[in-house]
PASEFI-515283 format. One line per 4 residues: their letters; for each residue x, y, z of C-alpha. Coordinates in nm, 4 decimals, padded with zeros to 6 digits. Layout:
REM PASEFI-515283
a = X:Y:Z | ...
REM end
This chain:
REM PASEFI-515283
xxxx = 13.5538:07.9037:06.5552 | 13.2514:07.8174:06.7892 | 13.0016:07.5958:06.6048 | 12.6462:07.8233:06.7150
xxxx = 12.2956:07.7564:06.6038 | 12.0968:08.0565:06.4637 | 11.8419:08.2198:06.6970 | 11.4884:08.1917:06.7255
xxxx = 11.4300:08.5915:06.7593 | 11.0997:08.6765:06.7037 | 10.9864:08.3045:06.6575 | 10.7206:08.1233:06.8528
xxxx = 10.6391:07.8236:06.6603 | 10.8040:07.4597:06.7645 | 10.8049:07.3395:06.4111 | 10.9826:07.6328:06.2755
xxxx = 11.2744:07.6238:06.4696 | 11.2841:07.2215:06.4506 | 11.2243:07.1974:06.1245 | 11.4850:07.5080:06.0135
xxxx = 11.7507:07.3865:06.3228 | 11.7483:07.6645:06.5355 | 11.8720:07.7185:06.8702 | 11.6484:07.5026:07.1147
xxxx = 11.6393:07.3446:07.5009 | 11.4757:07.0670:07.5183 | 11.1574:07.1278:07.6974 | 10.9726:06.7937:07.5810
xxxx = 11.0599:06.5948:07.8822 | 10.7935:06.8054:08.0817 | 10.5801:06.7808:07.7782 | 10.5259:06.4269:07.8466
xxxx = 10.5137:06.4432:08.1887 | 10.2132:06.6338:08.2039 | 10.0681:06.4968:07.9063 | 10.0868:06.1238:08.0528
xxxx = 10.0167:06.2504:08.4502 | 09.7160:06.5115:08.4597 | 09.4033:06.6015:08.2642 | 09.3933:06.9379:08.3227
xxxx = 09.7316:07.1515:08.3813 | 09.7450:07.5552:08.4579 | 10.0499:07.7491:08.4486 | 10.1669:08.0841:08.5123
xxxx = 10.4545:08.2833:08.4050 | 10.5930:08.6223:08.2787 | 10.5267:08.7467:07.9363 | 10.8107:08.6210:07.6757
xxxx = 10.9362:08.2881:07.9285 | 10.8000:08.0336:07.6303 | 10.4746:07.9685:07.7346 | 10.3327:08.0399:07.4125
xxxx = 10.6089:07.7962:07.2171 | 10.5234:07.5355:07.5113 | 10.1647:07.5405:07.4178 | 10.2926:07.4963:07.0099
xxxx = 10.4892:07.2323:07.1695 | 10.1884:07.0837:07.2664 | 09.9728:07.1035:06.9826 | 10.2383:06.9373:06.7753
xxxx = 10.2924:06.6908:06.9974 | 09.9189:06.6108:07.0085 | 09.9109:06.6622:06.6277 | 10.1317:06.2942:06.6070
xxxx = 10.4593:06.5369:06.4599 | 10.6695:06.2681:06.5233 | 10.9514:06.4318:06.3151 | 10.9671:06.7246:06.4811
xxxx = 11.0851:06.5248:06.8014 | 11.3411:06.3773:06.6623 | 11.6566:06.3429:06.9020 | 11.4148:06.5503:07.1691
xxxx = 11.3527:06.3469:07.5081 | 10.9917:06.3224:07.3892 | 11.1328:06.0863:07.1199 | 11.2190:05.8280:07.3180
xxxx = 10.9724:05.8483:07.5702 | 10.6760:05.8260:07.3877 | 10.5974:05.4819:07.2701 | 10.2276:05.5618:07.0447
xxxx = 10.1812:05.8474:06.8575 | 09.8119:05.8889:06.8544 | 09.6739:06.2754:06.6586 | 09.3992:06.4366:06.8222
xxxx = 09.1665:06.7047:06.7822 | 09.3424:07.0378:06.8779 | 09.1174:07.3819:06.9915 | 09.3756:07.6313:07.0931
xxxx = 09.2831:08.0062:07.1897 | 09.5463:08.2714:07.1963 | 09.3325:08.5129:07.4525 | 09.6859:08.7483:07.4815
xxxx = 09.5782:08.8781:07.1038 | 09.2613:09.0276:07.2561 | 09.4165:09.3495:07.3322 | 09.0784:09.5498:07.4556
xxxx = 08.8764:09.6018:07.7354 | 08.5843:09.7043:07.5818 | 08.3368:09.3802:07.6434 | 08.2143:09.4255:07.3108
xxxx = 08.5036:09.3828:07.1309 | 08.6559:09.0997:07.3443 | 08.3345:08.8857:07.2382 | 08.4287:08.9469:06.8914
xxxx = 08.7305:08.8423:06.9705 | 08.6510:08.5401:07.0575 | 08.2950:08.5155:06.8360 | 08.6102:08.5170:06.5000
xxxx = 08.8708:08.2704:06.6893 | 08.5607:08.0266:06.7357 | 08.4350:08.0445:06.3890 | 08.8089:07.9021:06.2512
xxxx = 08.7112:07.5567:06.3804 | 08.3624:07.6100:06.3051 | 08.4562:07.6605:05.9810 | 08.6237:07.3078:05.9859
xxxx = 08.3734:07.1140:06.2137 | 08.0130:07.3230:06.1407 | 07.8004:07.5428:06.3469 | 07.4502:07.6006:06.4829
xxxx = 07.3184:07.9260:06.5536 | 07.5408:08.2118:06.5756 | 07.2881:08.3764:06.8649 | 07.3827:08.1023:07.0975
xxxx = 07.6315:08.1467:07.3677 | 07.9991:08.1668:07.3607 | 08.0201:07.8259:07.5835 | 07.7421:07.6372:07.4029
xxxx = 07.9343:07.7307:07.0676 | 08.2639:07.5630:07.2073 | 08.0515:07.2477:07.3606 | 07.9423:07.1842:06.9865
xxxx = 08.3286:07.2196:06.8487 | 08.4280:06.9660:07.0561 | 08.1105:06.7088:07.0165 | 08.1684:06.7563:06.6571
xxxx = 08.5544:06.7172:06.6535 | 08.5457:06.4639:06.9396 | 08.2268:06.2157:06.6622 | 08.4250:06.3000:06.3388
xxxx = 08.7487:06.2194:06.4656 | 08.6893:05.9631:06.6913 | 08.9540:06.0588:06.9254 | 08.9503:06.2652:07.2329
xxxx = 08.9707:06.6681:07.1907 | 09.3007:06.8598:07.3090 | 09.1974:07.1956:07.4452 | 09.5179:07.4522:07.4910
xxxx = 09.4343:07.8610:07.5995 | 09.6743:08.0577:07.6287 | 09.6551:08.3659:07.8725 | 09.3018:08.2580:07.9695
xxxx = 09.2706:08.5902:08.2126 | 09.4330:08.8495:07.9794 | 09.1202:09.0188:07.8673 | 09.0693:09.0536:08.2495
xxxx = 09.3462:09.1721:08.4113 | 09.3929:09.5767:08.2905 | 08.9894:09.6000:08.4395 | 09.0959:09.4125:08.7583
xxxx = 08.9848:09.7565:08.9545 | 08.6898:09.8120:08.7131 | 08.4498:09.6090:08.9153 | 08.1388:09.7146:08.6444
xxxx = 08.3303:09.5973:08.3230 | 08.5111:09.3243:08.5089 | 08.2620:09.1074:08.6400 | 08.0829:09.1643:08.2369
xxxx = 08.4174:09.0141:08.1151 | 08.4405:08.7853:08.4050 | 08.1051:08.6268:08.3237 | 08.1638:08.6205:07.9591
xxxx = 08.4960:08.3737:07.9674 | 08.3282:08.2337:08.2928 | 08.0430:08.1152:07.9937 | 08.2980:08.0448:07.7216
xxxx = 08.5109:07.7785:07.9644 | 08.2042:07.6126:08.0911 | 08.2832:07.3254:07.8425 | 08.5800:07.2108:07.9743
xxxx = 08.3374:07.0749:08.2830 | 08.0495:06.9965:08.0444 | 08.2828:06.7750:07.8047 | 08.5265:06.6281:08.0681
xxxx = 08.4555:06.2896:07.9004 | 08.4995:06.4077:07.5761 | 08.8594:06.6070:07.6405 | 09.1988:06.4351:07.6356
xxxx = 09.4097:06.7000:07.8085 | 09.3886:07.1155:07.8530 | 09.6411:07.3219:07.9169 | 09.5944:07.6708:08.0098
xxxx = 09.8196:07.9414:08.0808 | 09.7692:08.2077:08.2534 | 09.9420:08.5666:08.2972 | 09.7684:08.6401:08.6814
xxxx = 09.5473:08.4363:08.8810 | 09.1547:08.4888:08.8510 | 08.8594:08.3100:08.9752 | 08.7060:08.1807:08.6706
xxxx = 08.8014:07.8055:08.6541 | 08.7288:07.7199:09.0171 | 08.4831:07.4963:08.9271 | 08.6839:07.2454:08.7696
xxxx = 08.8063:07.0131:09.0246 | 09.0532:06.8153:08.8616 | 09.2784:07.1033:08.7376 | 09.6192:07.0853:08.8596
xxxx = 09.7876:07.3820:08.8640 | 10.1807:07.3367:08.8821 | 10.2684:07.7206:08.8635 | 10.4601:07.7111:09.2017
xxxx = 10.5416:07.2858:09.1626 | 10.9507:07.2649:09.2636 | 10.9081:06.9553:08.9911 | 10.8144:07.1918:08.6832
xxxx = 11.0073:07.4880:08.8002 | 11.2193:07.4858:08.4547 | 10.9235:07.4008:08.2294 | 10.9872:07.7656:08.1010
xxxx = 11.2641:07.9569:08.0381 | 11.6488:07.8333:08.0518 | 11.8226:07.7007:08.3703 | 12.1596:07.7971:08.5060
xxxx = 12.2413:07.4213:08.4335 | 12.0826:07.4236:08.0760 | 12.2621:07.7052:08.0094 | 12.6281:07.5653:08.1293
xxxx = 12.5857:07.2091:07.9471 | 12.3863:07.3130:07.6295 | 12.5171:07.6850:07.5252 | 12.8972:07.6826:07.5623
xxxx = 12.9633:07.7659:07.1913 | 12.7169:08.0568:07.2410 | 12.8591:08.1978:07.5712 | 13.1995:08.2001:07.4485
xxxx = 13.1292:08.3630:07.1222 | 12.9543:08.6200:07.2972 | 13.2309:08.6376:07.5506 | 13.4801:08.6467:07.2062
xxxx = 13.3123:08.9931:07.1108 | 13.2519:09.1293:07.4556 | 13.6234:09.0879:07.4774 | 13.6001:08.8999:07.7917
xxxx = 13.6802:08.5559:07.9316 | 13.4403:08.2406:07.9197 | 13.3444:08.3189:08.2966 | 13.3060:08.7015:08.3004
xxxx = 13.0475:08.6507:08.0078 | 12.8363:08.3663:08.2356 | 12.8374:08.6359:08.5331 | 12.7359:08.8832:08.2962
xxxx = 12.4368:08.7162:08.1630 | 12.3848:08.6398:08.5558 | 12.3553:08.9209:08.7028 | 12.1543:09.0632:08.4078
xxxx = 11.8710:08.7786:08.3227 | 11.9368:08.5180:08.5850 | 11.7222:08.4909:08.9136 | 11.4111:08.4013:08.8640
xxxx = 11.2829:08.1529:09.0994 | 10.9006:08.0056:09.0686 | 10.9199:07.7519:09.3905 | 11.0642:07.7698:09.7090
xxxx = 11.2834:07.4569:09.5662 | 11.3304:07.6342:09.2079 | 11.5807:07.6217:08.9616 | 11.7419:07.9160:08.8938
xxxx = 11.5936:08.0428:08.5436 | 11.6874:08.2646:08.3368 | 11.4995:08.4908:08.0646 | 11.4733:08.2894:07.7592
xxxx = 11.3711:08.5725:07.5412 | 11.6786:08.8361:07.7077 | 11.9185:08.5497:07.6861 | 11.8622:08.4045:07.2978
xxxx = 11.8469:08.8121:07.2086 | 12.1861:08.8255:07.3874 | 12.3527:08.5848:07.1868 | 12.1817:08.7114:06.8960
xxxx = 12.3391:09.0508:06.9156 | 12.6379:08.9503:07.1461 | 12.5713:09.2000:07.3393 | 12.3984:09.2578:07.7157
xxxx = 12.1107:09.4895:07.6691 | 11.7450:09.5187:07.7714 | 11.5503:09.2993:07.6311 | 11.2678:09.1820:07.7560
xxxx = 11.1818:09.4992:07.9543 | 11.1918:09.7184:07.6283 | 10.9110:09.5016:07.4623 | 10.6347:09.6239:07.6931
xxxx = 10.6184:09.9345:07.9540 | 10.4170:09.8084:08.2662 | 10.1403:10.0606:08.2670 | 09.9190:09.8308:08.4533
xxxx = 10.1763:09.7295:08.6914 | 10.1717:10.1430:08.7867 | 09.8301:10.1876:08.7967 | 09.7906:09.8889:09.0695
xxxx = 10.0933:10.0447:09.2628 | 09.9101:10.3678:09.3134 | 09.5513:10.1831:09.3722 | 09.7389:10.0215:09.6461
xxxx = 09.9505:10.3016:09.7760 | 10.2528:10.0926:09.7875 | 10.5872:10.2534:09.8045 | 10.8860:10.1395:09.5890
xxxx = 11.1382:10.1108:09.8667 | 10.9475:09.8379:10.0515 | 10.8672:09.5492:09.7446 | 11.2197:09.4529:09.6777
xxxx = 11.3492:09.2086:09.9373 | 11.0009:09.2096:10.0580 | 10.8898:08.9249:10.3328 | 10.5420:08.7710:10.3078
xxxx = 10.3775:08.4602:10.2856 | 10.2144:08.2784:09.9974 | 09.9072:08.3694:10.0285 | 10.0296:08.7547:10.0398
xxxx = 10.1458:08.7322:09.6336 | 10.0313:08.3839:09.4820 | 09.6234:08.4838:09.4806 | 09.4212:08.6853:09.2612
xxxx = 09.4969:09.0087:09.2285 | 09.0702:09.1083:09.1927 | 09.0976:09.0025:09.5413 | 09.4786:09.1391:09.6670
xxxx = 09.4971:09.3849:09.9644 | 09.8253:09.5112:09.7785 | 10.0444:09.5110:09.4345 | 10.2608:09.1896:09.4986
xxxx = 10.0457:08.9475:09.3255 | 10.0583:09.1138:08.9824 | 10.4247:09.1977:09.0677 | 10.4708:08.8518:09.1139
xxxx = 10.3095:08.6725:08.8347 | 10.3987:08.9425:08.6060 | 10.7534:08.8210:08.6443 | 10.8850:09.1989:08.7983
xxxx = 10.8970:09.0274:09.1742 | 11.0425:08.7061:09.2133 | 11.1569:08.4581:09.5084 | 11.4846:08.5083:09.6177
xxxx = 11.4622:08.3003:09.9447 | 11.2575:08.0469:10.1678 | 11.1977:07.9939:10.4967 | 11.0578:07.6856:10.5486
xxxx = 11.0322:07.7256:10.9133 | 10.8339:08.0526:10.9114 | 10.7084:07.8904:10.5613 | 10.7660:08.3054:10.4517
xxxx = 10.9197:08.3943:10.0960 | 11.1370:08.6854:10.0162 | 11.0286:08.8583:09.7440 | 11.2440:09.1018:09.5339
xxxx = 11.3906:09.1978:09.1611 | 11.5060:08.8925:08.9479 | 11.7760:09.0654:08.8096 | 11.9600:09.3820:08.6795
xxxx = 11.7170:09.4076:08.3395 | 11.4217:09.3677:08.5304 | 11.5069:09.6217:08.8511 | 11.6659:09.8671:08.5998
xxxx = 11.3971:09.8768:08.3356 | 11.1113:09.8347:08.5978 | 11.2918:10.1548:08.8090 | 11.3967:10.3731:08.4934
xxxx = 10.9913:10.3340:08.3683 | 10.8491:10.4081:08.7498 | 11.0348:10.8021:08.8067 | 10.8314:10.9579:08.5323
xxxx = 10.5426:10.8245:08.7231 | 10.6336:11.0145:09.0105 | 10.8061:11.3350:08.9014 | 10.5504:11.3410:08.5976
xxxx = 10.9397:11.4409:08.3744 | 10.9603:11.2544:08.0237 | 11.1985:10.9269:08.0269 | 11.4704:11.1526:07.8290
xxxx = 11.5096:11.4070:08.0733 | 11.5660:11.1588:08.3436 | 11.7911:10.9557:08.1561 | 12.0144:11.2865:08.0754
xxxx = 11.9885:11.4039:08.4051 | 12.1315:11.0339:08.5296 | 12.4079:11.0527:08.2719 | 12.5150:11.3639:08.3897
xxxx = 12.4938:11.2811:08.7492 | 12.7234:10.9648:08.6783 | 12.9970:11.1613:08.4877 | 12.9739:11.4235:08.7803
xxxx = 13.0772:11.1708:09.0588 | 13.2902:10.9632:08.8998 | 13.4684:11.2824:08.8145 | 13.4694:11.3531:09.1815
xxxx = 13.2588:11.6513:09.1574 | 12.9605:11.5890:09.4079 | 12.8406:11.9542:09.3487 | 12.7669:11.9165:09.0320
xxxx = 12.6190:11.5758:09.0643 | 12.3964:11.7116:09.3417 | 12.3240:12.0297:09.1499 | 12.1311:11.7900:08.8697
xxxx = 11.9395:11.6653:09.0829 | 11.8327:11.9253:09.2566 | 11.7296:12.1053:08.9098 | 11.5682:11.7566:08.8482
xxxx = 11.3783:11.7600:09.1716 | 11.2605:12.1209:09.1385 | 11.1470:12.0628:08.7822 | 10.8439:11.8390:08.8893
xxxx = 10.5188:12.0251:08.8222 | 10.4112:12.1955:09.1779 | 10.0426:11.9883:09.2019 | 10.2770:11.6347:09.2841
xxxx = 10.2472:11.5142:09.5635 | 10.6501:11.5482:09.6316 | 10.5824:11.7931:09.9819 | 10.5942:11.5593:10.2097
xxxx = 10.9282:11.3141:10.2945 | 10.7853:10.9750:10.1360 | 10.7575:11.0932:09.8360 | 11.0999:11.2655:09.8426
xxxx = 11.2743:10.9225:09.9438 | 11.1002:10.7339:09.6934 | 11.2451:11.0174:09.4591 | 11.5908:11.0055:09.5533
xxxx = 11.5679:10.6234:09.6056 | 11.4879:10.5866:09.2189 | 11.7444:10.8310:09.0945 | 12.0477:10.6802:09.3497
xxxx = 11.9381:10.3614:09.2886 | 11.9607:10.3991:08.8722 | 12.3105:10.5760:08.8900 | 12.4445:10.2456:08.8015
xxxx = 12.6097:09.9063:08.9745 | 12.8550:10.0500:09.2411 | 12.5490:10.2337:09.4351 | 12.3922:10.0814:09.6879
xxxx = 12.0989:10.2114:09.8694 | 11.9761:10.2275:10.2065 | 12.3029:09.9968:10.2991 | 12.2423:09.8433:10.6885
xxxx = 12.5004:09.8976:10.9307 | 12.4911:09.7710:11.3032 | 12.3769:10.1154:11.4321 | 12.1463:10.1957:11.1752
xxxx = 12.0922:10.2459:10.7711 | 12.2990:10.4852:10.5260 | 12.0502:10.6280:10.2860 | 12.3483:10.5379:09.9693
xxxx = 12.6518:10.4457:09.9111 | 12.8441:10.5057:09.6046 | 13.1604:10.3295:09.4893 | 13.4049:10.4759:09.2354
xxxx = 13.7726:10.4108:09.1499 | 13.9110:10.7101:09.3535 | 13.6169:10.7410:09.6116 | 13.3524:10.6468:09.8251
xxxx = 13.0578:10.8753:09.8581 | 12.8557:10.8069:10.1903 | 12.5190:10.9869:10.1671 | 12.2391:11.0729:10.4176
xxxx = 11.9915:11.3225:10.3548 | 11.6840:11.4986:10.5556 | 11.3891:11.6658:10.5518 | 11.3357:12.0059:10.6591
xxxx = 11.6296:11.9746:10.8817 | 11.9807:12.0290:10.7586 | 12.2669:11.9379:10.5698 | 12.4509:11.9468:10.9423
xxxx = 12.2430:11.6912:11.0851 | 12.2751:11.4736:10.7743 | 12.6819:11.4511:10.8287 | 12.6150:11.4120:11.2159
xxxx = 12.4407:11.0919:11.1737 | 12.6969:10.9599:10.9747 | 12.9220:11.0006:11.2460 | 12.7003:10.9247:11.4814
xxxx = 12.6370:10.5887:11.3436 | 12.9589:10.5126:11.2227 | 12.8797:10.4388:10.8376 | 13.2425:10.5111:10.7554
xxxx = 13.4016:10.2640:10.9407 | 13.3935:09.9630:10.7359 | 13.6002:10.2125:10.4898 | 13.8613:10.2779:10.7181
xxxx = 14.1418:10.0988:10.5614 | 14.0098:10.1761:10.2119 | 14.2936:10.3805:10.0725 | 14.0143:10.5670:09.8272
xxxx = 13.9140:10.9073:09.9123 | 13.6450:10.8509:10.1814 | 13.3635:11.1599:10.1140 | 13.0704:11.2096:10.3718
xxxx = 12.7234:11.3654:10.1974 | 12.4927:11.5360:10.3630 | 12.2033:11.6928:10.2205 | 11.8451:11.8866:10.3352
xxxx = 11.5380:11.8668:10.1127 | 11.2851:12.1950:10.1884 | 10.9481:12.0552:10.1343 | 10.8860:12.4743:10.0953
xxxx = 11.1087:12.4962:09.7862 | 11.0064:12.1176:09.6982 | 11.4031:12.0594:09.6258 | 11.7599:12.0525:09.8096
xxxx = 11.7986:12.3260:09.9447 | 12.1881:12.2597:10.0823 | 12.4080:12.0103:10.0745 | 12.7696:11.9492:10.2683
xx = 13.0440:11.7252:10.1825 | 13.3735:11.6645:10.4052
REM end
């Protein structure tokens, strides 16, 4: 019934989908903007937001593939179609850290245009070997060379804490970009994208680096208005066999891959690679978070000692999570630019930012990959013991649902650092947090904060736990501070939790409910 495009799953290349009429938003407008406005352009964003099919973009659009613009903005904006040289290096395929192997990397994606333009020496540098593409494209073409990199720091950023093997690799690319100085006069336009932030192109002064530019804010991804005037047909066919109306299907996709915000004036954007596998399947699911576990992102949470509870709806300024992360006093950068953080709000009097989850994919995945990092439990027994949980409370059967997680808890091998409270909250926090949409966790009140609360269809589960106290004092400070109140005319069952962790037995130890 609803006339839909096939999707561009797996596909990267602008001439494939154009030329085969898949599902495309027109990106070309910004194409040409930058094109016709700056000589040298960096931008950052998440893994799978189209930065790789914006570079393609490019290099067809510098290529003079008229045809593939066709009916695209770029079409009638562009008035000479002139082909250029194009050099484009895809530094996300270098996938190790060993220096070695990261020059020969680079050493076999140099020899392709060597191949095409010639070659000197193969014992000169890296750099030198790029300066002669470009002479040689730039005097047998006779037109101006188009340099694209995509990912220039990737090589860099899983060593960011290995100062020995980062500043080799540092000084390597630093070596390999040095033309883009050298043969300013020789270069029509670069454009180079970038997963983090690193110090190896601050040399250049002309680079203009729109990452956090309110003007370019949807130059990846999809906005909430792109996706209301250009995918109708594909929101109500999903909605069709989700068996839900035209506007619970928008919310849907919402709350699961909308929020991303890359300027304190930004668009809302959403996912382009959760949102085109969405229509796909017709179906919400975890997309982009199941292509990649965030290893790295870990790793730089424990170098910096930073606890889970305090990154979401986190306050800072820019300067606190738009640097590089080789020189970052804590995890928000990478967080940040590895699209896991985003900006949910501005204050442009304080000029602070408020930093926090995107969306439900992002938190969910993010939270569901950080517990076995902290109760050192595989992914399946967490996931079974959330299930059961769930069908526990929603069966009204808080005993049982606490008894899981106390087996949980006291299943996490004795040398983890779960003794002291910290590590307990950030514990519970994790496993309350992933029991699903109708918990909310550590809810403010005027007279203080609830550790959770939990919403079902016949009751509301008000939960405060503490350490090496007891489950007594728990329920007192819920009465102390009132949390039930706002419940009071809620004609659901209204069930006050308290619970006492032993840091001796490293588990609940008791529990009350009234």
């Amino acid at each position: 019934m609803y006339q839909t495009k096939e999707y561009p799953v797996g596909i990267y290349t602008f001439d494939k989908i154009r030329l085969n009429d898949l599902f495309y938003v027109d990106k070309t407008r910004f194409v040409y903007n930058i094109t016709h406005k700056f000589n040298y352009v960096f931008l950052g964003r998440p893994r799978r937001f189209g930065k790789s099919l914006l570079v393609d973009t490019l290099q067809c659009y510098f290529e003079a593939k008229k045809e593939l613009f066709k009916g695209l903005a770029l079409d009638a904006l562009e008035k000479e179609w002139v082909k250029y040289p194009v050099l484009r290096f895809d530094m996300s395929t270098i996938k190790s850290m060993d220096p070695v192997e990261v020059r020969n990397n680079i050493d076999s994606m140099l020899g392709v245009y060597e191949k095409q333009y010639g070659k000197e020496d193969d014992s000169i540098s890296l750099g030198r070997r790029l300066e002669n593409i470009i002479k040689r494209a730039y005097a047998e073409t006779g037109q101006k060379v188009v340099l694209l990199i995509d990912e220039y720091d990737s090589a860099l950023l899983k060593v960011v804490h290995n100062k020995q093997v980062f500043d080799e690799l540092r000084e390597m690319l630093r070596s390999f970009y040095s033309p883009i100085k050298i043969c300013d006069a020789m270069l029509r336009f670069g454009f180079i994208t970038k997963f983090s932030q690193l110090s190896i192109f601050s040399e250049i002064n002309n680079l203009m680096d729109i990452s956090m530019e309110s003007d370019y804010s949807g130059i990846c991804g999809i906005s909430k208005g792109e996706l209301l005037s250009q995918c109708k047909p594909d929101i109500q066919s999903m909605a069709d066999s989700m068996g839900c109306s035209y506007d619970e299907a928008v919310n849907k996709l919402t709350e699961n891959y909308d929020g991303y915000h890359f300027s304190f004036k930004s668009e809302d954007m959403f996912n382009p690679f959760s949102l085109i596998n969405a229509f796909a399947t017709k179906r919400i699911g975890q997309y982009w978070y199941s292509t990649g576990t965030p290893t790295f992102l870990f790793e730089q949470m424990r170098h910096f000692k930073a606890e889970l509870q305090d990154i979401d709806n986190k306050v800072v300024n820019e300067d606190d999570f738009n640097i590089s992360p080789e020189v970052a006093g804590s995890a928000l950068p990478v967080l940040y630019q590895s699209g896991y953080l985003t900006i949910k709000s501005y204050n442009p009097i304080l000029n602070l930012y408020t930093l926090g989850f995107p969306n439900k994919e992002v938190k969910n995945g993010f939270l569901k990959a950080f517990l076995p990092t902290v109760s050192n439990i595989p992914v399946a027994v967490g996931n079974s013991m959330l299930v059961s949980v769930v069908q526990a409370l929603y069966a009204d059967d808080i005993d049982t649902a606490l008894t899981h997680i106390k087996a949980y808890i006291a299943a996490i091998p004795y040398y983890y650092e779960n003794k002291k409270e910290p590590a307990f909250q950030t514990i519970m926090y994790l496993i309350l947090t992933l029991l699903g949409q109708n918990m909310k966790v550590e809810v403010p009140f005027a007279a203080g904060r609830t550790d959770a609360i939990l919403e079902t269809t016949n009751t509301v589960y008000i939960i405060e736990y503490k350490v090496d106290k007891s489950a007594d004092e728990a329920l007192k400070q819920i009465e102390d501070k009132h949390y039930a109140d706002p419940y009071a005319a809620d004609k659901r069952r209204i069930l006050k939790v308290g619970v006492n962790f032993s840091t001796e037995s490293r588990t609940i130890e008791s529990w009350k409910a009234v």
